[in-house]
N, C-alpha and C positions, 0 to 999 in steps of 0.2 A: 470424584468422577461421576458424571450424569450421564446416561443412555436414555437416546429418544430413537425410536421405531421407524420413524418417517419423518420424512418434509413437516408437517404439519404437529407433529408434538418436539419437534427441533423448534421451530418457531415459536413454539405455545413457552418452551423452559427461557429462550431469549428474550420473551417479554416480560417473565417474572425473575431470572437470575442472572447473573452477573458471573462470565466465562471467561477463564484466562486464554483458552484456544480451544479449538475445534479439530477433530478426528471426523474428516469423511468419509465417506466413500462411494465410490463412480460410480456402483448400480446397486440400488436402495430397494427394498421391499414394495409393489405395488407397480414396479417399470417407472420408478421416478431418476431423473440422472441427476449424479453428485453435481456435475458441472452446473447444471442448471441452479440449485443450491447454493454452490459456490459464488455465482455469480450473483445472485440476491443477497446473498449475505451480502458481499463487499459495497453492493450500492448505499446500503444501509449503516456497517460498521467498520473498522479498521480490525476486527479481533481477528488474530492469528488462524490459517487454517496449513492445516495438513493432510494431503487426502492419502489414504489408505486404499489399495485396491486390488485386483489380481490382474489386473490387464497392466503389461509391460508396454505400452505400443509407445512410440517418442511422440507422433501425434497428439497423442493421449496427454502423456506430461507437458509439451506445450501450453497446449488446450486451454491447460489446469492452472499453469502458472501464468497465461496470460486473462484469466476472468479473476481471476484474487490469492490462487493460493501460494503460501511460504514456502513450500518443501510437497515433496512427493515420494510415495515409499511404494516397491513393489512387493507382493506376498510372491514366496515366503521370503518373512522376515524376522528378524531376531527382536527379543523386546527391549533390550539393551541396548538394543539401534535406536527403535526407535522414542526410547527415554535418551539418549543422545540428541535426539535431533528435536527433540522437542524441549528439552533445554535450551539449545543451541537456538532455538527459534525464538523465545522467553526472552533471553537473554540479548541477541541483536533487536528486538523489536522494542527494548527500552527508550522511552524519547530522549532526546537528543540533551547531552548534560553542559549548561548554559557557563559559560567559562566566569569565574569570577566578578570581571568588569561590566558584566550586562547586566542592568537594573533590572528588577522586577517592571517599573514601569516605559523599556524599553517600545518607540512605534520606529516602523520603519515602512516609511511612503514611497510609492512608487506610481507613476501613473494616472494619480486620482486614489490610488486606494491606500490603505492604511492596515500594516501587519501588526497587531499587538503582539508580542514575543513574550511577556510576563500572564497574560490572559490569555496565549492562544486564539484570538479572533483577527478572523478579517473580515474587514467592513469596505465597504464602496465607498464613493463618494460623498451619495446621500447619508451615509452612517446602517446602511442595511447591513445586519451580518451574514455572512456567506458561511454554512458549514463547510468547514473541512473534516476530514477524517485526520487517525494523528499522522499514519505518512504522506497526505498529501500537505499538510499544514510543515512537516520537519520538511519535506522537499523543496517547498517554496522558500523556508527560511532560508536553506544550502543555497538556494536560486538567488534568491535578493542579495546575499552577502557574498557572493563570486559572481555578481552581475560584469557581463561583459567577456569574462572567463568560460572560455570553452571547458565542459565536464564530463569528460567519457562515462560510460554508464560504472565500471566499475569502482570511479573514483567517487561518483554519487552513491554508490551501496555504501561506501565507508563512509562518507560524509552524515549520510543519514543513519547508521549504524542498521538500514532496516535490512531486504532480502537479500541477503550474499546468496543466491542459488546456482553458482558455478558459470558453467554455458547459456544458463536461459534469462540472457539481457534482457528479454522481452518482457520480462513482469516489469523493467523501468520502465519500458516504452508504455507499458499499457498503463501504470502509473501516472504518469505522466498526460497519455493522454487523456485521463479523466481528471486531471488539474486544468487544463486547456478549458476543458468544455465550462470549467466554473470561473479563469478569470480571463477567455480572451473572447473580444467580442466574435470572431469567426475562428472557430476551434479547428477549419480544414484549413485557414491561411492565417496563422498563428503569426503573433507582432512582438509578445513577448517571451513567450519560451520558443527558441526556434533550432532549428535542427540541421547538426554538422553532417553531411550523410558520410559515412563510416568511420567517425569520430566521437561524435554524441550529442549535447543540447548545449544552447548558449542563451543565459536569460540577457534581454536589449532595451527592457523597459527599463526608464530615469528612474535611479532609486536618487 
């Protein structure tokens, strides 16, 4: 376990070491906010967060799980909770285990573009690759191979084995809509992930 101080020596340890998950918390030394954190982290990496905090507010935990984070813990808390849950978070956020019959050198096209499944990339038309992160890359995979299939948000936490977080559907939605902004040409009138309203997403691009 590493402890960094602030914003800035968190950053300094993610460019030289390699983190299985992250321990935040909402209000940091210097008047810096966890969310703000959380939400830099995530544009950058897929690594697991859990924020730690003394503010119980629901706003709060929304907030949190809608900019990146996995789980949310209120103080006081027990540490066997939260060695529980940070298990529990390790463990669903493993990618997605590829069933026998799919090759390593599995594509699956849709649209113009090209999902590597063995490589994890996706390329454009041109052959550009698009980063993904690993839940946005395991989501799309769920997407392209239940194309046409309506997917409630719970039935995508299982698919993707990623955040089961009870009530707060919203970490799919916001998932989600940061896959939009990388593969649809208009991310506010989306053509291929599109949306059952109080049902959940249906992908409609030609696979």
């Amino acid at each position: 376990m590493t402890a960094a101080s602030g914003g800035a020596e968190m950053r300094a340890r993610l460019r030289q070491e390699n983190f299985d998950i992250i321990l935040l918390d909402l209000v940091l030394p210097g008047g810096e906010d966890g969310l703000d954190l959380a939400r830099e982290i995530r544009t950058q990496s897929d690594i697991p967060i859990m924020m730690l905090t003394g503010r119980d507010d629901v706003v709060d935990r929304i907030v949190g799980i809608e900019v990146g984070a996995d789980d949310y813990i209120a103080k006081p808390f027990h540490l066997r909770e939260v060695h529980a849950r940070l298990k529990a978070i390790l463990r669903r956020r493993q990618p997605i285990t590829k069933s026998p019959d799919n090759s390593l050198g599995e594509i699956i096209r849709f649209e113009g573009w090209q999902l590597n499944i063995g490589k994890r990339q996706l390329l454009t038309a041109d052959g550009d690759e698009i980063e993904l992160t690993t839940g946005e890359f395991d989501m799309l995979v769920v997407f392209v191979r239940h194309a046409g299939r309506v997917l409630g948000r719970e039935l995508l936490m299982d698919l993707t084995r990623g955040r089961n977080l009870e009530a707060f559907d919203r970490t799919i939605d916001a998932q989600i809509a940061r896959l939009r902004k990388k593969i649809e040409t208009d991310p506010r009138r989306p053509q291929l992930i599109k949306s059952i309203r109080g049902v959940g997403y249906v992908f409609t691009g030609k696979v």
